[in-house]
TISE-717133 format. One record per residue (C-alpha): residue number from 1; residue in one letter; x, y negated, z negated. Coordinates in nm, 4 decimals, decimal comma, always signed. Example, Ala and Ser with C-alpha at 12.3 -4.5 7.8 and 13.67 -1.06 7.14 Angstrom:
<pt num="1" residu="A" c1="+1,2300" c2="+0,4500" c3="-0,7800"/>
<pt num="2" residu="S" c1="+1,3670" c2="+0,1060" c3="-0,7140"/>
***
This chain:
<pt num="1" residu="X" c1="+0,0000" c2="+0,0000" c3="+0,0000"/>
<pt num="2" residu="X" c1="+0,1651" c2="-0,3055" c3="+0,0730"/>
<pt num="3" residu="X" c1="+0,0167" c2="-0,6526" c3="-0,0353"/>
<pt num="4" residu="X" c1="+0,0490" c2="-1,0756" c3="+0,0876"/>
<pt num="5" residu="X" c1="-0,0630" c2="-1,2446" c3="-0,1636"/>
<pt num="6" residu="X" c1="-0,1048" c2="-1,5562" c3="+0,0930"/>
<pt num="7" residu="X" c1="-0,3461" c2="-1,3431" c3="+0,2730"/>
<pt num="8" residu="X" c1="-0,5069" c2="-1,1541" c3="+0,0059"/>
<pt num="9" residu="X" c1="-0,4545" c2="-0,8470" c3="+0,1449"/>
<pt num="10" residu="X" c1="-0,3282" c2="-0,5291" c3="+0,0611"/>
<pt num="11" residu="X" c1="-0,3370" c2="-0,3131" c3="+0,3321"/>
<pt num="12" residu="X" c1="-0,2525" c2="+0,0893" c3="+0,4089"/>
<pt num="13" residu="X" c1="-0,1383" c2="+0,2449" c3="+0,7485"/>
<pt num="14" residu="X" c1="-0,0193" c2="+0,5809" c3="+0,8356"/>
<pt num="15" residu="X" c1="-0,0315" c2="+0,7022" c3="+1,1878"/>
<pt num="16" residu="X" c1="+0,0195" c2="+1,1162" c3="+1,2957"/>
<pt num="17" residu="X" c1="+0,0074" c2="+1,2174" c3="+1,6633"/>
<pt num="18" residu="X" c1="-0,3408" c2="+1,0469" c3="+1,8003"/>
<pt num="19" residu="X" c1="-0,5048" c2="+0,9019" c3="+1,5163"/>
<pt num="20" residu="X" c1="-0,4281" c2="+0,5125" c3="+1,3160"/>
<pt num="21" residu="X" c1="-0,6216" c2="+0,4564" c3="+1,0009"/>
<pt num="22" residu="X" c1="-0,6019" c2="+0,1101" c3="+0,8693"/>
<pt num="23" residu="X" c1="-0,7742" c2="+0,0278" c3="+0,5164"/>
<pt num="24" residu="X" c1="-0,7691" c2="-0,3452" c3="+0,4193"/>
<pt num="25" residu="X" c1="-0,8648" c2="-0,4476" c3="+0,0832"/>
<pt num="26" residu="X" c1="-0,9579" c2="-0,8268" c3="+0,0207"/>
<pt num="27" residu="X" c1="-0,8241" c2="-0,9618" c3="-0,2623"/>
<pt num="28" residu="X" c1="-1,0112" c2="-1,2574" c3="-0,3365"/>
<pt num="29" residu="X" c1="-1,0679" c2="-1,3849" c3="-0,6830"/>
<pt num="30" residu="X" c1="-1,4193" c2="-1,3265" c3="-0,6846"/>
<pt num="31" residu="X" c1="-1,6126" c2="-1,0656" c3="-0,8668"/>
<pt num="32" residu="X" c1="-1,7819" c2="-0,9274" c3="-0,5486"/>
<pt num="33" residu="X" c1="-1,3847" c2="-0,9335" c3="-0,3406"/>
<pt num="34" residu="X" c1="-1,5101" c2="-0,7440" c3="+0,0051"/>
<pt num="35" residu="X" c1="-1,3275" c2="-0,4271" c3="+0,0750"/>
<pt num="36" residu="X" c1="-1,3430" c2="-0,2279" c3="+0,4327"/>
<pt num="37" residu="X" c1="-1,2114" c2="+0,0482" c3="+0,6037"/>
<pt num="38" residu="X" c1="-1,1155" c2="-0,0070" c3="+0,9483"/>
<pt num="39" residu="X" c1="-1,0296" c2="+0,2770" c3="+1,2060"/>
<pt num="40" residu="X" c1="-0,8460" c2="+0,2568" c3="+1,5693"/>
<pt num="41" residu="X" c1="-0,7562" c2="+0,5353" c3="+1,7980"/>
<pt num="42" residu="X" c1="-0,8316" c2="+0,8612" c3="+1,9039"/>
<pt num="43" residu="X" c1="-1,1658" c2="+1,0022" c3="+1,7567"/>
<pt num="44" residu="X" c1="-1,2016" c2="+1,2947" c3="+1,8992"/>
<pt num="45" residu="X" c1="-1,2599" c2="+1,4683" c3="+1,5191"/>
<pt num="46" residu="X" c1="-1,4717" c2="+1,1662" c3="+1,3711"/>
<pt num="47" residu="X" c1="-1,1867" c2="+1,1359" c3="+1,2096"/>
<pt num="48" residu="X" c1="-1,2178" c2="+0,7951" c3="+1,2361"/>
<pt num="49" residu="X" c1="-1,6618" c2="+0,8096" c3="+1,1489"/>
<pt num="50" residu="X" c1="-1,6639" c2="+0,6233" c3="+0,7990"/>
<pt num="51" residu="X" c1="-1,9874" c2="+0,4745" c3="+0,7019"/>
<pt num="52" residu="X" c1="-1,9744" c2="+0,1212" c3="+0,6676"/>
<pt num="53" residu="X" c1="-2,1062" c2="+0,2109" c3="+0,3075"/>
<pt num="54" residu="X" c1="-1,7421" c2="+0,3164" c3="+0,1755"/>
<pt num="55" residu="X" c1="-1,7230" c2="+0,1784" c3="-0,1802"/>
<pt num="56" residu="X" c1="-1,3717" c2="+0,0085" c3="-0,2793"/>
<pt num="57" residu="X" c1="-1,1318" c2="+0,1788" c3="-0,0680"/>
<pt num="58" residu="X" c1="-0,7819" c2="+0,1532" c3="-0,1868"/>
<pt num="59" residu="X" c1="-0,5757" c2="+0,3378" c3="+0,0514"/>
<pt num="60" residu="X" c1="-0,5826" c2="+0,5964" c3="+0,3524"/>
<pt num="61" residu="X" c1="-0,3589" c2="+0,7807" c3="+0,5205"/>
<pt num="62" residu="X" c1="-0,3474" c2="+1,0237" c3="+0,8175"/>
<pt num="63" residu="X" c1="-0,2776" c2="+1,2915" c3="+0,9545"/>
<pt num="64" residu="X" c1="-0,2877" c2="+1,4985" c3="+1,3561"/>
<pt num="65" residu="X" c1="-0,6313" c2="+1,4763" c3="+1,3733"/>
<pt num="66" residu="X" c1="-0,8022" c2="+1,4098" c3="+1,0035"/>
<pt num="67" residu="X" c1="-0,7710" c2="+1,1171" c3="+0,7601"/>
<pt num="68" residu="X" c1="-0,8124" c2="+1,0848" c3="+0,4076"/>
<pt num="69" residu="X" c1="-0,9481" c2="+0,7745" c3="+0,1847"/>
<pt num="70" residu="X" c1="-0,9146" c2="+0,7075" c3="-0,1359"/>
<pt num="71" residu="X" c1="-1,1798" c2="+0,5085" c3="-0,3431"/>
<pt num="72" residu="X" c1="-1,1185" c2="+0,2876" c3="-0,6754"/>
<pt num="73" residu="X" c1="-1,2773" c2="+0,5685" c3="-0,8749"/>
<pt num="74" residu="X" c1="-1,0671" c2="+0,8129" c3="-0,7793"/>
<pt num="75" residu="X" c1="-1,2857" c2="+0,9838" c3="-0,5148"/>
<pt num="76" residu="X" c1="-1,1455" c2="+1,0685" c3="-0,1901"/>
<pt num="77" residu="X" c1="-1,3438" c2="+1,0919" c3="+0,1138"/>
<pt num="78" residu="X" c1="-1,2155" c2="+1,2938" c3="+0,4552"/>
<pt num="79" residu="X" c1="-1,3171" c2="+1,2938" c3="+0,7870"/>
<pt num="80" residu="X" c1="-1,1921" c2="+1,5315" c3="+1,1316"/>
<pt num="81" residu="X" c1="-1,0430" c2="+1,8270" c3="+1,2275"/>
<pt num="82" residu="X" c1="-1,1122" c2="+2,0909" c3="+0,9276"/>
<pt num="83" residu="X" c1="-0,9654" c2="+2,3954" c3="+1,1166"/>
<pt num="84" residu="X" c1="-0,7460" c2="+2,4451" c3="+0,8183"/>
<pt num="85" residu="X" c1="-0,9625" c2="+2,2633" c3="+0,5888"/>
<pt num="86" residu="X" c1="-0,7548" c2="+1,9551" c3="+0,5816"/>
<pt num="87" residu="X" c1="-1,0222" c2="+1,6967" c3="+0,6894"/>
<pt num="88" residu="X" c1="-1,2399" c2="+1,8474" c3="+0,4074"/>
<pt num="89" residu="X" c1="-1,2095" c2="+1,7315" c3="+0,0253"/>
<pt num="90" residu="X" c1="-1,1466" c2="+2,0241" c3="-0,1852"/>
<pt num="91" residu="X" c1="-1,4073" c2="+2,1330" c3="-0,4733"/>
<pt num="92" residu="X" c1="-1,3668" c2="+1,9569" c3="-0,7987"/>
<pt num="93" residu="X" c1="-1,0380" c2="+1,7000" c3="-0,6599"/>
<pt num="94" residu="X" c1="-1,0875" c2="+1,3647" c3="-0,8427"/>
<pt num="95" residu="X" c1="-0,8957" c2="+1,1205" c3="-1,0661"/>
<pt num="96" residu="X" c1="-0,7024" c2="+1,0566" c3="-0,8082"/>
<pt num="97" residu="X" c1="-0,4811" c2="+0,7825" c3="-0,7731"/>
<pt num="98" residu="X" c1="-0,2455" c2="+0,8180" c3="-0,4816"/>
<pt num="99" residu="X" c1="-0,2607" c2="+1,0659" c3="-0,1227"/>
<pt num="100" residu="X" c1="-0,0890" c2="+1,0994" c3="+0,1567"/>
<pt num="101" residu="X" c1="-0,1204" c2="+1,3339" c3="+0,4637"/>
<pt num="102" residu="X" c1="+0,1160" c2="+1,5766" c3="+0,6460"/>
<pt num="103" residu="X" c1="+0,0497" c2="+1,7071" c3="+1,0159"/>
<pt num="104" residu="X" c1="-0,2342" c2="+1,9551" c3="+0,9011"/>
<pt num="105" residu="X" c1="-0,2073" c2="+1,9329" c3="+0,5200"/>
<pt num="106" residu="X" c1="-0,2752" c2="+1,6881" c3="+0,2301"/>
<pt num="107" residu="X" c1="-0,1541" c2="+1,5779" c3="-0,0977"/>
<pt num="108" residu="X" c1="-0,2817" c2="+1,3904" c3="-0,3778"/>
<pt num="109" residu="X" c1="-0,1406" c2="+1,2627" c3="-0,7200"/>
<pt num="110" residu="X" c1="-0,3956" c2="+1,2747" c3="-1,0515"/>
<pt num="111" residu="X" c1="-0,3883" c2="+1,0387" c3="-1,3091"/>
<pt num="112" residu="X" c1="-0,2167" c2="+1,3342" c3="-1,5014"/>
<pt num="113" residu="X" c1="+0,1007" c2="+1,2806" c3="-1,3338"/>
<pt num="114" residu="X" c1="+0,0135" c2="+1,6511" c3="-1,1435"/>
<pt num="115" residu="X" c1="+0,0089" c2="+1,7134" c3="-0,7463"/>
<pt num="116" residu="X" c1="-0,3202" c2="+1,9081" c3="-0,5389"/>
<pt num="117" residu="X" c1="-0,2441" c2="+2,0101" c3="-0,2043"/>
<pt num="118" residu="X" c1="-0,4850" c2="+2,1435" c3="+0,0395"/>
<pt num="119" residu="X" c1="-0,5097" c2="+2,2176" c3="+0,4085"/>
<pt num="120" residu="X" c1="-0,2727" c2="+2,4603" c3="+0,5907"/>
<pt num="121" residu="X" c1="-0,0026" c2="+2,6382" c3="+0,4322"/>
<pt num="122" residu="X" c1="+0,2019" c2="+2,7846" c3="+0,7472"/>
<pt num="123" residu="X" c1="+0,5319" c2="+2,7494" c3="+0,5410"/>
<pt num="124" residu="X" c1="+0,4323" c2="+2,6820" c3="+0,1414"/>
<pt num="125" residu="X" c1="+0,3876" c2="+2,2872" c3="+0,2168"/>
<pt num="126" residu="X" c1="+0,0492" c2="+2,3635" c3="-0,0202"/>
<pt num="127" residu="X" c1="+0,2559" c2="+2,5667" c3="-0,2616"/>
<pt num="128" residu="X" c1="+0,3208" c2="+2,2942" c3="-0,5040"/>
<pt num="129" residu="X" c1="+0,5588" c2="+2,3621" c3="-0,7438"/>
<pt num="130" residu="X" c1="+0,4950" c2="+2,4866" c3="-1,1146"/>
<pt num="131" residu="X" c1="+0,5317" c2="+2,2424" c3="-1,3631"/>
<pt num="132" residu="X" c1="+0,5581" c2="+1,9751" c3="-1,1433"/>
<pt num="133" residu="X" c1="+0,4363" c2="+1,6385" c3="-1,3556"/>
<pt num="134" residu="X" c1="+0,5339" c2="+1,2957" c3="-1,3517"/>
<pt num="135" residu="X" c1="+0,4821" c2="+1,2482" c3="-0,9974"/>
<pt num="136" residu="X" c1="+0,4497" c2="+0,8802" c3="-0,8954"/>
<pt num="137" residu="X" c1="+0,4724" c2="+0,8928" c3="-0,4773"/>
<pt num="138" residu="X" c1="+0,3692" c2="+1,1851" c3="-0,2536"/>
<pt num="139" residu="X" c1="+0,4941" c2="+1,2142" c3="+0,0973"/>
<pt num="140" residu="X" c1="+0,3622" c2="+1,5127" c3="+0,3574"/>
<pt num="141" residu="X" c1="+0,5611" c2="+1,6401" c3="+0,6571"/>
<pt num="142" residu="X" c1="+0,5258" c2="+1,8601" c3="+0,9007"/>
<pt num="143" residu="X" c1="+0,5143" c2="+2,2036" c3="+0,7147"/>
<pt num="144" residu="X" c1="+0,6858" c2="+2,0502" c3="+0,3777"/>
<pt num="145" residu="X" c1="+0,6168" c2="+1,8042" c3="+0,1096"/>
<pt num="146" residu="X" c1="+0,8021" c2="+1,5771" c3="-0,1862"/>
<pt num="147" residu="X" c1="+0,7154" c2="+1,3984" c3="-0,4303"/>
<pt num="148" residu="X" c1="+0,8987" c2="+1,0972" c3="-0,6233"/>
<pt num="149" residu="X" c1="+0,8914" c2="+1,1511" c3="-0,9729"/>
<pt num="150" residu="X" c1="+0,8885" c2="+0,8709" c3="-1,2480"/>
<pt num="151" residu="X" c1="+1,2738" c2="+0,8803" c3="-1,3060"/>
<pt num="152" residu="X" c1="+1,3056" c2="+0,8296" c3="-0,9068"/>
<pt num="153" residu="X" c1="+1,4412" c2="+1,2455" c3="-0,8471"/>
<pt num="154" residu="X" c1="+1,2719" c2="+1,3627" c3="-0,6086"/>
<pt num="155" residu="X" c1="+1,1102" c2="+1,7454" c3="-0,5072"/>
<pt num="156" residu="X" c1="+1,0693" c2="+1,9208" c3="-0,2061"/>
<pt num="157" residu="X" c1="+0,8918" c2="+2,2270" c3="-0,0908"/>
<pt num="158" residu="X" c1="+0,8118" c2="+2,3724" c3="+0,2720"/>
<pt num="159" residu="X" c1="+0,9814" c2="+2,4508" c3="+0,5489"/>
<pt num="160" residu="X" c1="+1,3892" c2="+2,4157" c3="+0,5814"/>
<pt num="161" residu="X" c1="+1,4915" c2="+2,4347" c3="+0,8961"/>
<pt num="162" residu="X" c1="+1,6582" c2="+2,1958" c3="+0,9045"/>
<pt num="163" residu="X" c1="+1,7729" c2="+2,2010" c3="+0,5230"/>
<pt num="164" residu="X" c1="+1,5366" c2="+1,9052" c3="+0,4736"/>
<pt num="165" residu="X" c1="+1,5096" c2="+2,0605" c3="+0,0981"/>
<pt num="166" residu="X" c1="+1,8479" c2="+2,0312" c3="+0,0483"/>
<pt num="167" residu="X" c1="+1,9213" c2="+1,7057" c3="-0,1074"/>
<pt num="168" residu="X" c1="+2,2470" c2="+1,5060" c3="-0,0823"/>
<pt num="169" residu="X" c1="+2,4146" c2="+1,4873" c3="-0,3922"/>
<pt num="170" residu="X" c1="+2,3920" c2="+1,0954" c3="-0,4015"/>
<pt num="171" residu="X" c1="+1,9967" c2="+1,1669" c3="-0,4084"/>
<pt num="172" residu="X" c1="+1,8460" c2="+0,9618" c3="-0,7201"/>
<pt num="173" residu="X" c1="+1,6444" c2="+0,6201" c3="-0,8017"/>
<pt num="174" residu="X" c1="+1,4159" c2="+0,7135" c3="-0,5235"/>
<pt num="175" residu="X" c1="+1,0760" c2="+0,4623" c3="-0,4625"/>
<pt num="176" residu="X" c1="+0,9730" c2="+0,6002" c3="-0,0888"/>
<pt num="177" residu="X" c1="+1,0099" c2="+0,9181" c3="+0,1122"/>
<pt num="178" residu="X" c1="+0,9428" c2="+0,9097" c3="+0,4691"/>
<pt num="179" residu="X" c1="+0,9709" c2="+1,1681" c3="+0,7064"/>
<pt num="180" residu="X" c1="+0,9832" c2="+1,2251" c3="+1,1022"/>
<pt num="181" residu="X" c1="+0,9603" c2="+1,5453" c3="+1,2545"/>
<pt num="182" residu="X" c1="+1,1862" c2="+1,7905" c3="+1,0680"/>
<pt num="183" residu="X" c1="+1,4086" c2="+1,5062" c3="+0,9034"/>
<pt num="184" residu="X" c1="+1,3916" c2="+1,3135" c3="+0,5988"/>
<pt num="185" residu="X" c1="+1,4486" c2="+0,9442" c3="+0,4778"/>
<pt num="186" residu="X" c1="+1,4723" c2="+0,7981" c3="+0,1158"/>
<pt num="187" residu="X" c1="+1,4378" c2="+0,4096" c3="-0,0278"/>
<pt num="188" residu="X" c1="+1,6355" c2="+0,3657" c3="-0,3228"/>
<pt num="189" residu="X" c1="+1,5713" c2="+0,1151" c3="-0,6173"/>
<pt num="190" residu="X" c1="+1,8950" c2="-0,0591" c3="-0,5122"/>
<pt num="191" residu="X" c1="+1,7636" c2="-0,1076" c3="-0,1333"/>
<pt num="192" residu="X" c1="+2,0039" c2="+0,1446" c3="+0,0269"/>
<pt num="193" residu="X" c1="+1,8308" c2="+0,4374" c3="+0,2429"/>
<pt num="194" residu="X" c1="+1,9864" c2="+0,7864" c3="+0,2535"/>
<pt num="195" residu="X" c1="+1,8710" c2="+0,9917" c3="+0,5392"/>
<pt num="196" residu="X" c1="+1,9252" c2="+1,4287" c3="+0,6090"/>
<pt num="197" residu="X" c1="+1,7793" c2="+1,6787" c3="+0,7996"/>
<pt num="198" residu="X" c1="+1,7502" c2="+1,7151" c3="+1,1677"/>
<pt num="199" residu="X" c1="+1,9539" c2="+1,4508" c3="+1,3354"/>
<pt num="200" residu="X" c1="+1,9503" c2="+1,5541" c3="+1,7432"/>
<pt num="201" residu="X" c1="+1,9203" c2="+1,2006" c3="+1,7795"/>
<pt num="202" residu="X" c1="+2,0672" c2="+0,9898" c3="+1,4984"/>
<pt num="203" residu="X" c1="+1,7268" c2="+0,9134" c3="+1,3348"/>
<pt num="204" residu="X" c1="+1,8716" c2="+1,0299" c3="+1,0032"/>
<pt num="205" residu="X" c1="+2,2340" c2="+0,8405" c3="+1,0762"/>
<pt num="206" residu="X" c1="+2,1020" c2="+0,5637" c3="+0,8557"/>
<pt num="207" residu="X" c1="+2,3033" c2="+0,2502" c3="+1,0055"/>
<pt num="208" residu="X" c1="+2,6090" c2="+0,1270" c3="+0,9000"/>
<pt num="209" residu="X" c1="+2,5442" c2="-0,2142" c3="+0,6199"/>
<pt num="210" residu="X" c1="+2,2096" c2="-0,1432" c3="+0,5894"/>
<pt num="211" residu="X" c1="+2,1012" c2="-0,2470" c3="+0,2402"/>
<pt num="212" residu="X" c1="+1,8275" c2="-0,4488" c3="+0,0491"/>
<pt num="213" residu="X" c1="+1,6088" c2="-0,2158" c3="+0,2677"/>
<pt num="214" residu="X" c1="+1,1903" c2="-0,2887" c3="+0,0984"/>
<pt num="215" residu="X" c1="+1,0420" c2="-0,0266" c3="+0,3024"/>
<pt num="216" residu="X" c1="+1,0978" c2="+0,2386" c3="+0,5387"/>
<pt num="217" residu="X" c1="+0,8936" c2="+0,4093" c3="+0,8342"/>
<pt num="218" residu="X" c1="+0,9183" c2="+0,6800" c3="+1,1051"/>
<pt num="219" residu="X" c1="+0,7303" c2="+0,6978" c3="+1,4064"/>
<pt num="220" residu="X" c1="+0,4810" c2="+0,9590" c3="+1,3913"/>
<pt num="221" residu="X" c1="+0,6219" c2="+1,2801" c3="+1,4620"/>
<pt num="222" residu="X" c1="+0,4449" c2="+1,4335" c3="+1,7219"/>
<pt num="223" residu="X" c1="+0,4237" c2="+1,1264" c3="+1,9276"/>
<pt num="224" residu="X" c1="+0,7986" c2="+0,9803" c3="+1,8685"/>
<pt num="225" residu="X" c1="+0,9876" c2="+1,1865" c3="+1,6210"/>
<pt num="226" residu="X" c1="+1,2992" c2="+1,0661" c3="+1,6061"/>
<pt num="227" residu="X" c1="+1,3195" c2="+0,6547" c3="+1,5505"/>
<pt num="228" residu="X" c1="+1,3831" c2="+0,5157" c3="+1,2017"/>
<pt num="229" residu="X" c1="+1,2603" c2="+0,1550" c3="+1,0636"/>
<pt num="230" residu="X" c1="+1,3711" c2="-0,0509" c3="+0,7966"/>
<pt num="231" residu="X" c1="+1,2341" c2="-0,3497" c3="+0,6518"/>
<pt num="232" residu="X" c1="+1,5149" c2="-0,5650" c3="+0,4291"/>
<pt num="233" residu="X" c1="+1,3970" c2="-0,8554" c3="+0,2005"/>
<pt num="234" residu="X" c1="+1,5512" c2="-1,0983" c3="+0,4451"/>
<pt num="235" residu="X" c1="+1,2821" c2="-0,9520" c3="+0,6963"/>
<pt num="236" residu="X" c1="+1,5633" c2="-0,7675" c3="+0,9345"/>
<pt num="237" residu="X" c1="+1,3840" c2="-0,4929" c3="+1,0948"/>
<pt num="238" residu="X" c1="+1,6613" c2="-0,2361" c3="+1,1843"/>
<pt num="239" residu="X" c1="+1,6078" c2="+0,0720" c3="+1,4079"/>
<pt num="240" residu="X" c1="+1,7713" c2="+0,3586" c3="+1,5503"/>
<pt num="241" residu="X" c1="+1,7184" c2="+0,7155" c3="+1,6836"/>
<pt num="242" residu="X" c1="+1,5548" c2="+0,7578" c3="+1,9926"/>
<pt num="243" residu="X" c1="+1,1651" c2="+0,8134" c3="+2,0982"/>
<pt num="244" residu="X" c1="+1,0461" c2="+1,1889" c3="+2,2420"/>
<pt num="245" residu="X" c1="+0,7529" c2="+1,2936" c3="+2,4054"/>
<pt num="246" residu="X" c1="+0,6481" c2="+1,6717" c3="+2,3530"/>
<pt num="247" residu="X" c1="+0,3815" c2="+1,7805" c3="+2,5929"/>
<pt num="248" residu="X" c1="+0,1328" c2="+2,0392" c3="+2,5603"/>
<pt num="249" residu="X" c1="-0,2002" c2="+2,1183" c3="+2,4182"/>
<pt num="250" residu="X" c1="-0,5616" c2="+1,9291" c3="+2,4943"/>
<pt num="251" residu="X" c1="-0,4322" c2="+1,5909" c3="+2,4213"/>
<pt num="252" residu="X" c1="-0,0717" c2="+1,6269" c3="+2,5615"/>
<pt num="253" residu="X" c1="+0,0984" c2="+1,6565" c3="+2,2539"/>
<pt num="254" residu="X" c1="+0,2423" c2="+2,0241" c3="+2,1254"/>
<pt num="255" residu="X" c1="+0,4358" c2="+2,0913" c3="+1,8306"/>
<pt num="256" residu="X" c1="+0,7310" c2="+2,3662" c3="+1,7835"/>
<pt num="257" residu="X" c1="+0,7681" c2="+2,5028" c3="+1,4654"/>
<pt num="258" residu="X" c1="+0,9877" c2="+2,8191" c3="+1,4539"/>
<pt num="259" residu="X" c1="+0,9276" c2="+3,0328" c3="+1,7211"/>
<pt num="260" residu="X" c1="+0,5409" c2="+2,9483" c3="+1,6976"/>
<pt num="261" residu="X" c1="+0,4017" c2="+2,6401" c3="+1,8822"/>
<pt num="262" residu="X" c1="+0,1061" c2="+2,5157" c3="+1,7017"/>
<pt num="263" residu="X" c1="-0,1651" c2="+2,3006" c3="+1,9121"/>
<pt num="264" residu="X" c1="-0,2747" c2="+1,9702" c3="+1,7080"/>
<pt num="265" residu="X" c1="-0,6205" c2="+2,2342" c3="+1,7351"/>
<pt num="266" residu="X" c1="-0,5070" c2="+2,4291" c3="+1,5242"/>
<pt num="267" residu="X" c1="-0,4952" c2="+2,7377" c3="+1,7489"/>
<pt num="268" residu="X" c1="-0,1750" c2="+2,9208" c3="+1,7968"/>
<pt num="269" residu="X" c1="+0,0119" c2="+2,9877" c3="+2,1567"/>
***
């Protein structure tokens, strides 16, 4: 969620494949402060179909072809593809106060400090770990997941390929996980960004004097998979990698994953 006070606005973006879900929250000092939900893109799913009766939206997120909102009371709504039951909300999920979406799976953070996942689980990415508490951020992949934890260290389950689980050593003081494709990058407190995983095209060869970094993104990783952004507090944007196409399936895109090649359907070829 990220806010301008000038505007009053707080707004929340994520993109995956063919789908954009923008939530925009108005922050005017009023008691009765409007708050929408605003959708763009492909709809094929109605994963874009919220009523304009969504109560105080606070964030959304998305993934291939379902989204995920989440409302002031902890309620989160779902719309879209539900092949693996990932545009669905599971039974009994609530005090939620943070989500975030992978390619066909989702995550969500209780006011408990405890993670739910639900949708597919093609390589554990829904297998959270046990134990796992004091979870602040949540961040979904392609077939993994992490979460930050209050004293910034950060956990990882899922697929490792490309040994996106294994850490480097200098891992710690994390605030934001973002992650393209099979590759990972990290925001530390100190504004540095540490990046692992696959690198075919230098999108996790963080750049050389990059620091006071605010926030990171990755272009979504079935459409471009392998360009990082960084935001620094003297508002340089700073890129690198290089953007991919993968054909196949319905709507052109295809994903690889092993020796399996999953359609953004769901089906497998």
């Amino acid at each position: 969620m990220r806010c301008n006070p000038s505007l009053g606005l707080c707004c929340s973006w994520s993109g995956r494949g063919l789908v954009l879900l923008l939530a925009c929250i108005h922050l005017a000092n009023t008691a009765h402060a409007q708050r929408t939900v605003t959708g763009f893109g492909y709809n094929g799913w109605g994963q874009l179909d919220y009523p304009p009766s969504v109560s105080n939206p606070v964030a959304a997120t998305a993934g291939a072809l379902h989204s995920l909102v989440l409302q002031a009371d902890g309620s989160v709504l779902a719309r879209g593809n539900v092949v693996f039951g990932q545009g669905a909300v599971p039974p009994g999920l609530a005090n939620i106060v943070a989500i975030a979406s992978g390619y066909y799976h989702n995550l969500a953070i209780r006011n408990d400090g405890t993670v739910a996942a639900w949708g597919a689980n093609l390589d554990g990415e829904c297998n959270v770990p046990p134990g796992l508490t004091d979870v602040t951020a949540v961040a979904g992949g392609q077939f993994n997941s992490f979460a930050i934890r209050s004293d910034g260290s950060v956990v990882g389950w899922g697929d490792n390929t490309f040994s996106q689980l294994n850490f480097p050593a200098a891992l710690s003081s994390v605030t934001q996980i973002a992650i393209h494709g099979y590759g990972v990058l990290a925001l530390r407190r100190d504004g540095t960004v540490l990046g692992w995983g696959d690198n075919n095209y230098g999108q996790s060869s963080v750049p050389s004097g990059l620091t006071n970094a605010i926030s990171i993104a990755l272009e979504s990783f079935i459409v471009s998979q392998r360009k990082l952004t960084a935001l620094s507090s003297h508002g340089v944007v700073t890129g690198s990698g290089k953007p991919t196409f993968l054909p196949g399936c319905p709507m052109s895109w295809r994903l690889r994953r092993a020796n399996t090649t999953v359609s953004p359907c769901g089906e497998m070829a």
